[in-house]
N, C-alpha and C positions, 0 to 999 in steps of 0.2 A: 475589474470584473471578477467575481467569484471562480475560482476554480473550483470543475464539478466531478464529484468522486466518477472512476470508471468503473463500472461493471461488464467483465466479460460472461458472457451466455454458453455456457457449451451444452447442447442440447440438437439432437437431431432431428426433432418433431416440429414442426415450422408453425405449426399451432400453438404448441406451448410457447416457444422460442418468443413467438410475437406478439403475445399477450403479457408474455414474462418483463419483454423491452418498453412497449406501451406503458405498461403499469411502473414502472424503471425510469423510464424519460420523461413522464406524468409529475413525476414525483422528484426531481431535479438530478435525475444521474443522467452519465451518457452512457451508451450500452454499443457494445461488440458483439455479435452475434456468429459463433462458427458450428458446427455439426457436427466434428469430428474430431480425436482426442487428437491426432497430430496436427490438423489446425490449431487447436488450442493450447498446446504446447509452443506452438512458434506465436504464437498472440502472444503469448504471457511473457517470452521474453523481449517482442518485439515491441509491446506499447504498452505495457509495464500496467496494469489495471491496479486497480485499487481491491477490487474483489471480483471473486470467481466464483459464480452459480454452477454446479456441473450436477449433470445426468450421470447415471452409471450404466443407462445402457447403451451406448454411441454402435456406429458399425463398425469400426476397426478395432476398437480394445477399449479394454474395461475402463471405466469413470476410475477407479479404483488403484491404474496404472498412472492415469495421468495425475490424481493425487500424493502416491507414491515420487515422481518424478518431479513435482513442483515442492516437495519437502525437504527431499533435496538439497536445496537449494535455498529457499525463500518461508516465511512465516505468512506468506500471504493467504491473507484469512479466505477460507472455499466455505460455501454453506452447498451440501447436496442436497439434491433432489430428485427424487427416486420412485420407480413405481415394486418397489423390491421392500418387503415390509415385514420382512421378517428381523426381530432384534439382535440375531448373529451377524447379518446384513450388517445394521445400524453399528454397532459397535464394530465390528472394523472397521468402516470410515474413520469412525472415532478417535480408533487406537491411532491409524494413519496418520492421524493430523485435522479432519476436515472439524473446523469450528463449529457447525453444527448440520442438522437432518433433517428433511422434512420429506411424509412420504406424500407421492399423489394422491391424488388431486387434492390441493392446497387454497385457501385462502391467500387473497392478494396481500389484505392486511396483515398475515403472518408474517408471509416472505419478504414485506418491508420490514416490521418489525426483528425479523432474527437478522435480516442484511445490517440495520441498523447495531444490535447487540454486537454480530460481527466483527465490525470496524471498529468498534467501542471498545472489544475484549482486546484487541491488540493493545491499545494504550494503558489499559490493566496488566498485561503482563508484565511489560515494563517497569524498573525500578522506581522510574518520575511519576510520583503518586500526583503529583501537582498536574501532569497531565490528563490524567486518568478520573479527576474529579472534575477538572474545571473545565477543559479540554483547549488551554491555555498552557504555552511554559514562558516564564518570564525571568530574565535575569538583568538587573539594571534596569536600562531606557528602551531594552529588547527585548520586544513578544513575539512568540508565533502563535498565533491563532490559528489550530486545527481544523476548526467547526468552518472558518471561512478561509484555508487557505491563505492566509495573507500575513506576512510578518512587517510588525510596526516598527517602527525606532522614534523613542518620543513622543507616540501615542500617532506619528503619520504612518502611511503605507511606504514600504521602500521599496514598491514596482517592481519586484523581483519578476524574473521571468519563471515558467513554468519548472524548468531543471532547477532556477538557482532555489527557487523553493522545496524541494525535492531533500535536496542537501542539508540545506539548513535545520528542516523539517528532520531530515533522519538523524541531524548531526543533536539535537535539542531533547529527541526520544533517548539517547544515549547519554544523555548531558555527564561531563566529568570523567568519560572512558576515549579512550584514542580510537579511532576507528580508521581499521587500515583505507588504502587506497584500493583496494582490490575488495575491501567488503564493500564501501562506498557502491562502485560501481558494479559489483553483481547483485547488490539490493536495488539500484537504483534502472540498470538497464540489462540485467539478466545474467545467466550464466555464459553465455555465446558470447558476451561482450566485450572489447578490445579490452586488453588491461591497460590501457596507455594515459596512464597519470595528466596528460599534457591537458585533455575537458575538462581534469577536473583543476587545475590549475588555473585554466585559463575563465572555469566559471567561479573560482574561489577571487581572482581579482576585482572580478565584478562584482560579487557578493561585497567584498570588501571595502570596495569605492562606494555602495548603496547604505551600508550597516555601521561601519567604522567612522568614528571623527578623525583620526588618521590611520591609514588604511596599514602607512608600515608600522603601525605598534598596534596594533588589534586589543582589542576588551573584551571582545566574545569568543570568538571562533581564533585558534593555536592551531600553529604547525608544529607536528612533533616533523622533525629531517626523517624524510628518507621512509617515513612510516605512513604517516595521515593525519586526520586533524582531530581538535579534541573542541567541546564548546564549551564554555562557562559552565558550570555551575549554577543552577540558579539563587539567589539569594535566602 
């Protein structure tokens, strides 16, 4: 089964909020809906979205904090949306970080559209142009495929669970750099999250029994001791 991108909602208007989710769920995401930047601050670390829709006007502090705050920390691509339309407005979201602006009232077809560009520019930023075009990375008899979540070996599916896909997924945007264990897991499950190597150990076995024709000499995915892991290269 397709894993389906998350979008969290932070908007306090329960009109826009539900038409934003509708048009969102319509269209194959699942959605999050909170009201308030400190719910959406513990969302974002707690089930890790794929993207974040955010208001700038919430009732306890500025859209603009909570962007500051997820920058932080994460590249996790935020498109706002704003009834605030003035272009000094617009451009500091900008400077902040937020991947793009859209001010109200909006076209539904926009706001797919730039949600779409979004998630897209992330792969652009990265070094792995092979990802960034095809929205594939493949090295050897191993693919991930982005667009559907699912990593092949062989041309089969290796049923990776949700995490182990996560990893492999961020380990392959990185392809040929080491990526500690501490980045791993604040990209993967926030800033608030346990540093405790042992998940990820204990999901890199599994990865390894799924991906690997023998799992203690690896072809893809390297442990650097004491540091974290590094993926192939792609071919």
């Amino acid at each position: 089964m397709k894993i389906k991108d998350k979008v969290l909602i932070v908007e306090d208007e329960q009109s826009i909020s539900n038409v934003i989710s509708t048009v969102l769920t319509a269209n194959g995401y699942d959605t999050i809906i909170v009201r308030s930047g400190e719910e959406a601050l513990t969302m974002v670390t707690s089930h890790c979205p794929d993207l974040i829709v955010l208001d700038l006007g919430l009732p306890d502090m500025d859209g603009l904090e909570v962007l500051k705050s997820v920058r932080k920390w994460s590249n996790l691509p935020v498109v706002v949306v704003s009834a605030r339309q003035h272009e000094s407005d617009k451009v500091e979201a900008l400077d902040l970080g937020a991947d793009d602006y859209l001010v109200k009232p909006f076209g539904t077809a926009e706001l797919l559209a730039r949600i779409r560009t979004a998630i897209r520019h992330t792969r652009t930023t990265l070094a792995n142009s092979q990802i960034a075009q095809s929205g594939k990375f493949v090295t050897g008899d191993l693919t991930i495929d982005y667009d559907k979540h699912q990593v092949l070996i062989r041309g089969e599916n290796a049923k990776l669970t949700v995490n182990e896909y996560k990893i492999v997924a961020l380990l392959g945007k990185y392809a040929g750099k080491v990526l500690t264990y501490d980045f791993i897991i604040r990209e993967l499950w926030g800033p608030k999250a346990r540093t405790d190597n042992q998940i990820l150990r204990v999901n890199m076995a599994n990865i390894r029994r799924k991906i690997e024709e023998n799992p203690g000499q690896p072809e893809y995915i390297f442990t650097e001791v004491g540091v974290g892991y590094r993926m192939r290269e792609s071919d």
